[in-house]
N, C-alpha and C positions, 0 to 999 in steps of 0.2 A: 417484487417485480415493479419496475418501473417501465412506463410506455414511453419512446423516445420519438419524437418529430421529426418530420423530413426536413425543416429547416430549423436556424436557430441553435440553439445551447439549451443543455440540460444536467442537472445535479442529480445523482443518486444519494439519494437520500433514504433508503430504509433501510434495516440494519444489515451491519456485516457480520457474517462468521467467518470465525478467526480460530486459525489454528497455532500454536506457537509449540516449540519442543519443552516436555517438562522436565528433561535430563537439566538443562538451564535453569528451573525454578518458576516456571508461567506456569499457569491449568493449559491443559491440553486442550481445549475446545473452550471459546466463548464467545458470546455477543455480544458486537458493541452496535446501541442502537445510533450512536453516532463515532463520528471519526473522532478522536483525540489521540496525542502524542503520548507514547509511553511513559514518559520519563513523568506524566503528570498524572498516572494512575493512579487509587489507593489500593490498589493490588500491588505489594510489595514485587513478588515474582515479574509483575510486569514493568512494574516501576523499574525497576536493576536487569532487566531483561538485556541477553546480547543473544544474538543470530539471528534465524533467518524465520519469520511469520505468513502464513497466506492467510490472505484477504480474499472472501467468496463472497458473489452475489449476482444476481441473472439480472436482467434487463432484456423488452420484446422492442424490437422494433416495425414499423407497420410503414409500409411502402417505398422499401430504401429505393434509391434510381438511382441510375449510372452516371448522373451530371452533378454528381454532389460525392465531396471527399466527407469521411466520419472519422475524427482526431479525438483520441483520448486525453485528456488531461489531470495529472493525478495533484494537481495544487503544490502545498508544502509536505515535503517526503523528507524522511532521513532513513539510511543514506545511499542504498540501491534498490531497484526493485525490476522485477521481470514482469510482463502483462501478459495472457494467455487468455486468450477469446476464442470459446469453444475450444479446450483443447490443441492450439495452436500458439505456439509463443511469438508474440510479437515483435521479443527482443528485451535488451535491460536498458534502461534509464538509473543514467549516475550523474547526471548536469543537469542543472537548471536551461531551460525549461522542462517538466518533465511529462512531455508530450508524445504521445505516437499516431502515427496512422493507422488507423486499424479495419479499414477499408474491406480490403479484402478478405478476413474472416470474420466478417457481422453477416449474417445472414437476414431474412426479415421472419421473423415470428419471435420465438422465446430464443436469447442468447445467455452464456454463463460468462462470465468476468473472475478469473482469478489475478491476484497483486499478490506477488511476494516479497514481500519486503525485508532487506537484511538490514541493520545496526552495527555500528560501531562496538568493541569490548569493556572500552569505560564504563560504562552504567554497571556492568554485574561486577567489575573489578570494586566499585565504590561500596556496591551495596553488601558484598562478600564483608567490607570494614566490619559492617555491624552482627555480623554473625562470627560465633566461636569457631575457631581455626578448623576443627573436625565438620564441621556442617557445611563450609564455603564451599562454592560450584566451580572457582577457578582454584588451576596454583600457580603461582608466578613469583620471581624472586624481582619482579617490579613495583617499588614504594611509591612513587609518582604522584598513586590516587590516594585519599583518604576518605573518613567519613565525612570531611567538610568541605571535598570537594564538589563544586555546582555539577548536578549531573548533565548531561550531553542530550540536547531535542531527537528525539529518536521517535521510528513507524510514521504512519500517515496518520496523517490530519486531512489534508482533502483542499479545498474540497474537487471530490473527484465529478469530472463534468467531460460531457460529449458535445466535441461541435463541430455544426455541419455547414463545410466550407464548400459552397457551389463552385466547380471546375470550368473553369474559363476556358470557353475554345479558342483555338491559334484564330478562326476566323472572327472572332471580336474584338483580339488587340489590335 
């Protein structure tokens, strides 16, 4: 849990769990105590990972007020992801910047933060190269990739931060 300020910017920073599907080759549940990019794992499964991962982690906020916007910011992402605060989807982020408002479903006390984040299919097409034909996760009659091809920046990295943008009334422009 992290405690968020009424004004200012804030990083989460304590670890996430992470869910990923293991029909693709990732463990089904693990912690990363920090954000890093898939494609830079030494967990091969993660390493060559393709679809879609959620990212969990609660955050409390203590005195939100009405005269202040709360925008999520998810830093360097690849390459979609959906934000769900408390159970309410925020919507998907697929541009840069990969920001939302999320205003209205932060509550003040303890809140949950889910990231889903999907990837591109390169990375497990590569890493299928180094596995015997019978073991590989994809089929495809596309040569494209090989084992020497550089794999593709994939998941978040972060860093993920909240900031709190005071709302300017029409009577102070």
């Amino acid at each position: 849990n992290i405690s968020v300020p009424s004004v200012g910017m804030i990083e989460i920073t304590s670890p996430w769990h992470v869910s990923f599907s293991k029909e693709m080759g990732a463990p089904e549940n693990i912690t990363f105590d920090s954000l890093t990019l898939w494609n830079h794992s030494d967990i091969s499964g993660i390493k060559y990972y393709a679809g879609a991962a959620s990212y969990k982690n609660t955050f409390v906020v203590d005195n939100q007020t009405t005269d202040e916007r709360i925008c999520l910011d998810l830093g360097e992402m690849y390459n979609l992801a959906e934000i769900i605060i408390n159970g309410k989807s925020q919507g998907i982020c697929w541009k840069k910047p990969f920001v939302k408002d999320i205003t209205e479903s932060v509550r003040n006390g303890k809140n949950e933060i889910e990231i889903k984040v999907v990837n591109l299919w390169p990375n497990r097409l590569i890493g299928d190269q180094f596995l015997p034909e019978g073991e590989r996760y994809t089929e495809t009659n596309m040569t494209k990739f090989t084992k020497d091809t550089p794999l593709y920046p994939s998941g978040l990295k972060g860093p993920v931060r909240f900031h709190f943008v005071p709302v300017v009334s029409m009577m102070e422009k």
